[in-house]
C-alpha positions as CSV (number, residue, x, y, z in Angstrom):
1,X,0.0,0.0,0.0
2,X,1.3,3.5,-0.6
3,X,0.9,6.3,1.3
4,X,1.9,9.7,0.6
5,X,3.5,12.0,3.3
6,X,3.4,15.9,3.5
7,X,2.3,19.3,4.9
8,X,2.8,22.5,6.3
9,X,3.6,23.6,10.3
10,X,3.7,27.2,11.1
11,X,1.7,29.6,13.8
12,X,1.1,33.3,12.4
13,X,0.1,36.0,14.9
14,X,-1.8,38.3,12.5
15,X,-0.5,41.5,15.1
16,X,2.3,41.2,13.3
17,X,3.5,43.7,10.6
18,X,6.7,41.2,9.5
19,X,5.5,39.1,6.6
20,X,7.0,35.2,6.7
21,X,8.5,34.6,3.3
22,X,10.2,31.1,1.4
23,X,13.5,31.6,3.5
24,X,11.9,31.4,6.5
25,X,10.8,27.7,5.9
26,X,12.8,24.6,6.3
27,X,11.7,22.7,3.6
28,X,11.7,18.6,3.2
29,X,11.1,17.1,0.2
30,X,11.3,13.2,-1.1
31,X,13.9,11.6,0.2
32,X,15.6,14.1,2.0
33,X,12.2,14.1,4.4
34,X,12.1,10.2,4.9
35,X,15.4,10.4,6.4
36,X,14.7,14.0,8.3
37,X,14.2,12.5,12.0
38,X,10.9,14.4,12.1
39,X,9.9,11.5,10.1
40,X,11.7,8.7,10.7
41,X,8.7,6.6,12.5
42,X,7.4,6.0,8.9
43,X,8.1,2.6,8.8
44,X,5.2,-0.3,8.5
45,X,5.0,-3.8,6.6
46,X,3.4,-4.0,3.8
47,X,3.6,0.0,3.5
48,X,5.3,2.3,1.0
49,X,5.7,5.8,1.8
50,X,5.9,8.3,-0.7
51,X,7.4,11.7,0.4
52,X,5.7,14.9,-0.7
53,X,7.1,18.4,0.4
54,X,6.7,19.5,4.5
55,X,7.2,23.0,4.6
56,X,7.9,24.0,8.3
57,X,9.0,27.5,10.3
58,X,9.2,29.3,13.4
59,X,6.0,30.8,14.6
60,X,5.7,34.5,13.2
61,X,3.6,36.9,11.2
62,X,1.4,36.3,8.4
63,X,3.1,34.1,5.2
64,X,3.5,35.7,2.3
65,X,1.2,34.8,-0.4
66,X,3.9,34.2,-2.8
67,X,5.2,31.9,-0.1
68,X,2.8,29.8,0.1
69,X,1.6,29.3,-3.5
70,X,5.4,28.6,-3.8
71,X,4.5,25.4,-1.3
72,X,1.3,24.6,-2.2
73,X,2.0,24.4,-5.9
74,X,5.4,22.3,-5.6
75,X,3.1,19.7,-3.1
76,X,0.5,19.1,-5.4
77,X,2.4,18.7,-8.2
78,X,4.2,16.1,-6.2
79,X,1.2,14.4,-4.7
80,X,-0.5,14.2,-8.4
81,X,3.0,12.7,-9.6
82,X,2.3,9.8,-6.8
83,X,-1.1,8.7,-7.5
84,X,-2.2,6.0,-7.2
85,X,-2.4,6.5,-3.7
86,X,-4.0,4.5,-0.9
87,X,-3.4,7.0,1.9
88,X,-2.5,10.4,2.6
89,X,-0.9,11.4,5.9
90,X,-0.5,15.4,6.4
91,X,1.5,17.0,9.2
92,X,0.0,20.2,10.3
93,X,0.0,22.4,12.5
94,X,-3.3,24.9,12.7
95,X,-2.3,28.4,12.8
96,X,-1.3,29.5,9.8
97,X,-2.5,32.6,8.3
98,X,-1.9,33.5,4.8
99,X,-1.3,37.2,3.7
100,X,-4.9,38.0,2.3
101,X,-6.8,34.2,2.7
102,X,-8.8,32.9,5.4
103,X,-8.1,28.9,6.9
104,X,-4.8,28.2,4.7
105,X,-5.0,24.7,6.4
106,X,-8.6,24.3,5.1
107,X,-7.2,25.4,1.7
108,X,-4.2,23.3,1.6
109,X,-6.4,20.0,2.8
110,X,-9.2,20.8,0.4
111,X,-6.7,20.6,-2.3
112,X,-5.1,17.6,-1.6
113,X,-8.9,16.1,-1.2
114,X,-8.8,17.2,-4.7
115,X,-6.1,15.7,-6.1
116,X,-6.6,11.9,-4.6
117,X,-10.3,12.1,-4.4
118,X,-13.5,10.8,-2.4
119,X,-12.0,7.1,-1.6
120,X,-8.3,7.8,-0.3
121,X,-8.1,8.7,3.6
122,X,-6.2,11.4,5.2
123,X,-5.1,11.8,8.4
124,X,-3.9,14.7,9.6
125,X,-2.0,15.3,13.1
126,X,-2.0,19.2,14.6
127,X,-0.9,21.0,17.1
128,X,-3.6,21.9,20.1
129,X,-2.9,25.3,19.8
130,X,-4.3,25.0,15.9
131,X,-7.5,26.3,14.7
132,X,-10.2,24.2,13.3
133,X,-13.2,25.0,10.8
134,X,-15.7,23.0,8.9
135,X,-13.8,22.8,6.1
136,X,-11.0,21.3,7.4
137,X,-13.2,18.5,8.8
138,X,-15.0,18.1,6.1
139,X,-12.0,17.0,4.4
140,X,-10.6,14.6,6.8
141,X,-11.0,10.8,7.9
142,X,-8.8,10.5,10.9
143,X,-7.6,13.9,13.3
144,X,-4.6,13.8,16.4
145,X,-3.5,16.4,18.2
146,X,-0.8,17.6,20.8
147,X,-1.7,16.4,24.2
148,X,0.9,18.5,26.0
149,X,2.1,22.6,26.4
150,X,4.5,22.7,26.3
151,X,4.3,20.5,23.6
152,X,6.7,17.4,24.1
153,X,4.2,15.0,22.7
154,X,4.9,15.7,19.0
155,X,6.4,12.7,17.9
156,X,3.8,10.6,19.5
157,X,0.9,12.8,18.0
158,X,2.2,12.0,14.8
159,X,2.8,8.5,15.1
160,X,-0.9,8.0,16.4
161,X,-2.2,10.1,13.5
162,X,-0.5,7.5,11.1
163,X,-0.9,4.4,13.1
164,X,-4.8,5.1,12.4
165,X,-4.6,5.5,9.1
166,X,-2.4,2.1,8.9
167,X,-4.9,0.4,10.8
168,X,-7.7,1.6,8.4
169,X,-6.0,0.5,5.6
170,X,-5.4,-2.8,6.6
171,X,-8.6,-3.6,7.6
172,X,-10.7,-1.8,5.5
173,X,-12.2,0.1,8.3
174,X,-12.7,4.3,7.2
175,X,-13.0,6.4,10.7
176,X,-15.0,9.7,11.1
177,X,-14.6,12.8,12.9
178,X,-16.6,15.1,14.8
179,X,-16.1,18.1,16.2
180,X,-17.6,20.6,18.5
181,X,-16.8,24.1,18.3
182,X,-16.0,26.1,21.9
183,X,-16.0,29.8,22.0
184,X,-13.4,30.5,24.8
185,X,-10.3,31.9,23.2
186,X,-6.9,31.6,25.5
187,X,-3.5,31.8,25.7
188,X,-1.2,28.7,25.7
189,X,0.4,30.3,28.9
190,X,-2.8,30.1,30.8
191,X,-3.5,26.5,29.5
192,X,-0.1,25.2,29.9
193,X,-0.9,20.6,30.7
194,X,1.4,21.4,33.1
195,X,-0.9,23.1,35.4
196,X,-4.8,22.5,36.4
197,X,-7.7,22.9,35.5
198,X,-5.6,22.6,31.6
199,X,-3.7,19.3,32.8
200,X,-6.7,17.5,34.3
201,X,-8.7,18.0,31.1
202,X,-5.8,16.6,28.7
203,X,-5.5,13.5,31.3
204,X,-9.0,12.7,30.6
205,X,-8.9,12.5,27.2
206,X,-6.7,8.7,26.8
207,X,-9.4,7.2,29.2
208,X,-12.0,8.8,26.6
209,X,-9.8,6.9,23.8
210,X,-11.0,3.6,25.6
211,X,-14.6,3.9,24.9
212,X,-16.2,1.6,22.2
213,X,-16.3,3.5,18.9
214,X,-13.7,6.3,19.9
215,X,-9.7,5.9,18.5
216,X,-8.9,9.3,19.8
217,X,-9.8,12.1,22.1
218,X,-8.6,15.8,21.3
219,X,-9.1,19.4,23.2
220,X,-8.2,21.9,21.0
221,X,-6.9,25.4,22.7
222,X,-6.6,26.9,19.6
223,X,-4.7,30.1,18.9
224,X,-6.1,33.6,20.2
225,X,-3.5,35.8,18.2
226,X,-5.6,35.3,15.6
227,X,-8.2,38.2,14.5
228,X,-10.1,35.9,12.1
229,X,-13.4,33.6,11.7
230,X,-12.3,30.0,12.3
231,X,-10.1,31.1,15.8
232,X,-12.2,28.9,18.4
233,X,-11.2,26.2,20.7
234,X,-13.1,23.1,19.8
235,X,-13.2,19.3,20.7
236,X,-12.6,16.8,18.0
237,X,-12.9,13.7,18.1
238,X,-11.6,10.2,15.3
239,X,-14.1,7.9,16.0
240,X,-15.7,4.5,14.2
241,X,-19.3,5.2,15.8
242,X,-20.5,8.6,15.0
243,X,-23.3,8.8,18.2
244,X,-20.1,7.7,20.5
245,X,-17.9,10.2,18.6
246,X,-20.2,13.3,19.1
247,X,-21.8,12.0,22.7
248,X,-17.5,12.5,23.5
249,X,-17.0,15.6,21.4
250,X,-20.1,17.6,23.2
251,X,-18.4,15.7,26.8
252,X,-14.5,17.5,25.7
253,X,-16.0,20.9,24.8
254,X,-18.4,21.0,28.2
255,X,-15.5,20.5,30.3
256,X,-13.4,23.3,28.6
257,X,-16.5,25.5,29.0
258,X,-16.9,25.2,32.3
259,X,-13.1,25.4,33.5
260,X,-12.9,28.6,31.2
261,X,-12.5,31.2,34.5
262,X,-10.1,29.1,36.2
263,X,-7.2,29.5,33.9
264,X,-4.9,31.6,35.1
265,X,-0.5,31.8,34.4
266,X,1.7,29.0,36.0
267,X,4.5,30.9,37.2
268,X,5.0,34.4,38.8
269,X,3.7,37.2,36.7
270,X,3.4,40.9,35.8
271,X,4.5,43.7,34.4
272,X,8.0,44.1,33.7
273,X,9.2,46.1,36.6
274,X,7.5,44.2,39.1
275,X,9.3,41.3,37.8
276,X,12.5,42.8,38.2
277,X,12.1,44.1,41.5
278,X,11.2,40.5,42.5
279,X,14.5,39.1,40.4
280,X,16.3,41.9,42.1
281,X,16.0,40.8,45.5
282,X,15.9,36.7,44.5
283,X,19.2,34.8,46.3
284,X,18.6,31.8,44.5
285,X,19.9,32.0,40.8
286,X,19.1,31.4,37.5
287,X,16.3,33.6,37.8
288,X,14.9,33.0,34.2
289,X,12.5,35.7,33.0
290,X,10.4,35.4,29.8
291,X,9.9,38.3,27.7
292,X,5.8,37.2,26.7
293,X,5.3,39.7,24.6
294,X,8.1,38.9,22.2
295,X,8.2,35.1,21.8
296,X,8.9,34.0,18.4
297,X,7.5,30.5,19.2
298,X,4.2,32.1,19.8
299,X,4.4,34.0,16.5
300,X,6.0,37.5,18.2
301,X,8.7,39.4,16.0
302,X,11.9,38.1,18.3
303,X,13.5,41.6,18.2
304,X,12.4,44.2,21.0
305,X,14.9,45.7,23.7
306,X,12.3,46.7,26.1
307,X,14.0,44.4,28.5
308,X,17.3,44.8,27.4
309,X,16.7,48.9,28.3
310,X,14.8,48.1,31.3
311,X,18.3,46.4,32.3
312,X,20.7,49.1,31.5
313,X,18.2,51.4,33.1
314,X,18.5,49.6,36.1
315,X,22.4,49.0,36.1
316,X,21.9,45.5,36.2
317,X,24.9,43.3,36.4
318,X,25.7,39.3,35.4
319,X,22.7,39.1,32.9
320,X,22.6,36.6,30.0
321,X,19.6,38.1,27.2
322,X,19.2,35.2,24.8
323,X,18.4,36.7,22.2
324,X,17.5,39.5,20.4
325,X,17.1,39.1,16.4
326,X,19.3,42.1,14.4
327,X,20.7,40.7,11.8
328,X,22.6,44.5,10.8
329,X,23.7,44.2,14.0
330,X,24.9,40.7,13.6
331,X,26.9,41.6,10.5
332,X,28.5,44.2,12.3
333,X,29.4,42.0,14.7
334,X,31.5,39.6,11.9
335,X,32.3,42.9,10.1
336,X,34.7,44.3,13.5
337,X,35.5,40.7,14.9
338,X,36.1,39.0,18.2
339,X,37.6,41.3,20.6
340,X,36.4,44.1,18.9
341,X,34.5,47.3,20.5
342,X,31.5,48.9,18.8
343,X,28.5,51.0,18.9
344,X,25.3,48.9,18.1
345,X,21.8,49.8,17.7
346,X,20.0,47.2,18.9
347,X,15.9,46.0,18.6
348,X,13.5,47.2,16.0
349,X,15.3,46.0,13.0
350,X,12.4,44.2,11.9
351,X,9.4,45.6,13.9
352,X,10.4,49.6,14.5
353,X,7.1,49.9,16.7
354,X,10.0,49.6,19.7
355,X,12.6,51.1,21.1
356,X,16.0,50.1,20.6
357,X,18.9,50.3,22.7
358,X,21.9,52.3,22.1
359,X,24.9,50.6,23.7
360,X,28.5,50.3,23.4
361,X,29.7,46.4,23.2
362,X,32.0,44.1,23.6
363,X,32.2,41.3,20.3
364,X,32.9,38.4,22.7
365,X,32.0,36.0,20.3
366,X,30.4,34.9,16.4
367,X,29.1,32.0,15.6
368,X,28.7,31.4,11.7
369,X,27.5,27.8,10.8
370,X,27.4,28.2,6.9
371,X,24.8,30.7,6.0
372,X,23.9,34.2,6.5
373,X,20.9,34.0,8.2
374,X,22.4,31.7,11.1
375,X,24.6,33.7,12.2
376,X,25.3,34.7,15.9
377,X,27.1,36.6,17.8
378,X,27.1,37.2,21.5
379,X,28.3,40.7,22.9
380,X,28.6,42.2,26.4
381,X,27.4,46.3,27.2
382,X,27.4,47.2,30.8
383,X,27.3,44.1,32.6
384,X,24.8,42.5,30.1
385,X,25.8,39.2,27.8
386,X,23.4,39.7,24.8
387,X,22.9,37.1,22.3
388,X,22.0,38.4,18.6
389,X,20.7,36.6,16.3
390,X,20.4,37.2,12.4
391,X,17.1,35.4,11.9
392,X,13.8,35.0,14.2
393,X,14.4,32.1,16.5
394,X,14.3,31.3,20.3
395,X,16.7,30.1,22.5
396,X,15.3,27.5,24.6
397,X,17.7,23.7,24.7
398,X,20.6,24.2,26.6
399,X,23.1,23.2,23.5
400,X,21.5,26.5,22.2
401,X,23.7,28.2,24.7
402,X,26.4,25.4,24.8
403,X,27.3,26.0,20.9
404,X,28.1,30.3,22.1
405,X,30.2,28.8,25.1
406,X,27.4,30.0,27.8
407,X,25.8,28.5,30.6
408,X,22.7,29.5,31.9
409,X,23.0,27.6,34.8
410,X,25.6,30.1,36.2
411,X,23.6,33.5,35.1
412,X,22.5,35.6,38.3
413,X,19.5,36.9,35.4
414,X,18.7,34.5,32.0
415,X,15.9,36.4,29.6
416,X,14.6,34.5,26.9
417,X,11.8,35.5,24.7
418,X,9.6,32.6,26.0
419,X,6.1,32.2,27.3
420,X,5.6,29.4,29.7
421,X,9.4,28.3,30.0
422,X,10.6,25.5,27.9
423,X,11.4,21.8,29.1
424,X,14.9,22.2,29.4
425,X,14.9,25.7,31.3
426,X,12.3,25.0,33.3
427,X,13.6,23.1,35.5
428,X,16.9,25.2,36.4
429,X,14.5,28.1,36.7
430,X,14.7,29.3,40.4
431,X,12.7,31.1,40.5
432,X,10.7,31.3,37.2
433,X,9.1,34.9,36.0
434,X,6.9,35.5,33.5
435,X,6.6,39.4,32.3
436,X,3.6,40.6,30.6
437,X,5.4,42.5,27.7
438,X,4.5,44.3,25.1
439,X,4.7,42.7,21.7
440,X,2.7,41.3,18.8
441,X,1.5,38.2,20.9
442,X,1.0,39.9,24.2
443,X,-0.9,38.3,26.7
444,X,-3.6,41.3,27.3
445,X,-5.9,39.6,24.8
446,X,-9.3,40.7,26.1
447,X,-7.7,43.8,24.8
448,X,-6.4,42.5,21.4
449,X,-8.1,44.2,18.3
450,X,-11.0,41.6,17.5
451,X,-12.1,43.2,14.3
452,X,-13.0,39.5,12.4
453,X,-13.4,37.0,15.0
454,X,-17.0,35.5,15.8
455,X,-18.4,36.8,18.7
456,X,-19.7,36.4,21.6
457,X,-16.1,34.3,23.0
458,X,-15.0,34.5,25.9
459,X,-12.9,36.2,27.8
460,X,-13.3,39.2,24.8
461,X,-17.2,38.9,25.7
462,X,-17.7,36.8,29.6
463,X,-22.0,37.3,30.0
464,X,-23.2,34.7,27.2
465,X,-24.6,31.1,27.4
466,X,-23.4,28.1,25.7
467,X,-24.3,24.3,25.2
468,X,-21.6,22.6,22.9
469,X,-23.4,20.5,19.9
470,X,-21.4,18.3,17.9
471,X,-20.6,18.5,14.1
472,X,-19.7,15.9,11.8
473,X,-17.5,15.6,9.0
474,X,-19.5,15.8,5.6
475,X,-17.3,12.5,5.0
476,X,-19.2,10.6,8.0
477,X,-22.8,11.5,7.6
């Protein structure tokens, strides 16, 4: 049996002014994506598995619409080139908005329904902070999504996405889905799995995969930076009975409803001098503070100084700011060398809503793996180490420090443009603070611009009624 393999993974806040384009993407395709570890579980008896093209990038603003015609064109000219097919397996992610188009996911899935028609299943495996519409669903046989934030589940999301489309294959069997919309809107640092009422709820769900007629259980946070239609959190649910399916839907999207006031943030959190004051007097150290407003995994711009001035204001001393993206200020970096002193401009390169800082530095290192927009270089100005980056990315595994020749561990003060903090910082954190910021993906939200999104949906509008009512796919009725 063959089944193709393919898709496209990004989150677009659409706050933000900095259009994704081609370069931003790391981009599998045929072979080279079989062997990509992201893939590497692909291996069944009995099963071919023909690559397509999987398109993936760090969270950010809109893509381009050149971008993604780019993509979209290049994988369905593959996936026509591979029929015959007898499945197709799609890794997604949810939240990607496309410069001037509504649900790009429900485009990009309604193609590829196109291309290998009404009899070929798809699967498709998201992430939980994903939107979902109709048409999406409408598309679809067979739907996993992350059960974790942060998410450390991914593998294992797609690996139970494929597993049920192997298992439908090989014995005949064609699963359903239904889904049932939820109008609460949050942030993923209010819903981290790592904290209640968000971790009981995602603990329910693989004793809700037990039932007769259900092969998986999802909650779907979805993603409130985005001022369009389809934002919603929803339940869906892969089932082979469709009364069991929607009974468990209507069960996933009560239970989100009715925990929706008791999110709150995990760690310690406010505004950003408060959080310094508290970091300030803290004994213990790292104290790791995340810059919210500015996390490029959440689809911020990765550039502002605001802490980085808030610092200098202060006179801080022994503080480690990983990292701010500048790429001019990067290649200024190579341009006077290790060792060298200069005068950088630094933040706003990409977004010049914010202040930059003006600061005098230190080059004490560059780091250039091959290519232009990977370049790094770390720099010291007053007391501060500051990593700079030439391209939008965070800095959250430990070899991300290890490769500049910094530990993190030993920082009085480490600021990373984070959220809730990653699995490999969290647990040196001590103590953990969490700054509301300003930035693209800020975590004011009832106070986000909500020019396009369906209202009421809470906590933009809190005095409304609700009784969740399952949908299913055109595909099961």
């Amino acid at each position: 049996m063959r089944i193709a393999v393919g898709g496209i993974h990004t989150e677009c806040s659409t706050y933000s002014p900095v259009l994704m384009t081609v370069e931003d993407f790391r981009v599998l395709r045929g072979e080279d994506l079989l062997r990509a570890e992201y893939f590497d579980f692909l291996e069944a008896e009995g099963i071919g598995h023909i690559p397509l093209l999987h398109a993936r990038a760090v969270p950010g603003g809109p893509v381009s619409r050149a971008a993604y015609d780019v993509f979209r064109a290049e994988f369905l000219e593959r996936l026509e080139a591979a029929l015959p097919l007898d499945g197709l397996y799609l890794a997604m992610h949810g939240a990607i908005k496309v410069d001037g188009m509504d649900d790009a996911e429900g485009d990009w899935i309604s193609a590829a329904r196109a291309v290998v028609g009404h009899d070929c299943p798809l699967a498709v495996s998201y992430d939980l902070h994903g939107n979902v519409s109709q048409r999406i669903i409408d598309q679809i046989d067979i739907f996993a999504a992350y059960r974790t934030a942060p998410h450390i589940d991914t593998r294992e999301t797609m690996v139970r996405a494929w597993s049920m489309l192997i298992e439908a294959l090989r014995h005949g069997t064609r699963p359903g889905v239904a889904w049932a919309p939820v109008p609460v809107l949050l942030p993923g640092e209010r819903t981290s799995t790592e904290d209640d009422p968000a971790k009981s709820l995602y603990l329910a769900l693989p004793e809700i995969d037990k039932r007769p007629g259900i092969l998986d259980a999802n909650l779907m946070v979805g993603y409130v930076w985005a001022d369009e239609p389809r934002a919603t959190a929803c339940a869906v649910v892969t089932g082979s009975d469709r009364t069991a399916a929607s009974k468990a839907a209507e069960e996933i999207a009560a239970s989100y409803w009715n925990e929706r006031k008791n999110f709150s943030f995990g760690p310690v959190t406010g505004p950003l001098e408060a959080m310094l004051d508290i970091a300030e007097g803290a004994t213990t150290k790292p104290v790791i503070l995340a810059d919210s407003g500015d996390n490029p995994t959440g689809g911020g711009v990765g550039d502002r100084a605001d802490v980085l001035n808030a610092l200098l204001n202060r006179g801080w001393q022994d503080a480690l700011i990983a990292g701010i993206a500048d790429r001019p200020a990067v290649e200024a970096c190579f341009a006077a060398g290790e060792g060298e002193t200069l005068t950088l401009r630094i933040g706003g390169s990409l977004d010049p809503s914010s202040a930059p800082a003006e600061v005098t530095v230190k080059v004490m290192r560059v780091d250039d793996p091959g290519s232009a927009a990977e370049r790094q270089a770390v720099v010291e100005a007053e007391g501060i180490v500051i990593v700079l980056s030439a391209r939008r990315r965070p800095y959250h595994n430990i070899e991300d420090f290890r490769r500049l020749g910094l530990d993190p561990a030993t920082m009085r003060l480490l600021v990373v443009k984070s959220g809730y903090l990653s699995p490999e910082l969290a647990p040196i954190a001590n103590p953990n603070l969490m700054a509301l910021t300003h930035g693209v993906v800020n975590q004011d939200i009832e106070h986000l611009a909500s020019e396009r999104r369906l209202r009421p949906v809470f906590p933009f509008d809190r005095d409304f009624d609700f009784a969740p009512k399952a949908r299913l796919s055109a595909r099961w009725k």
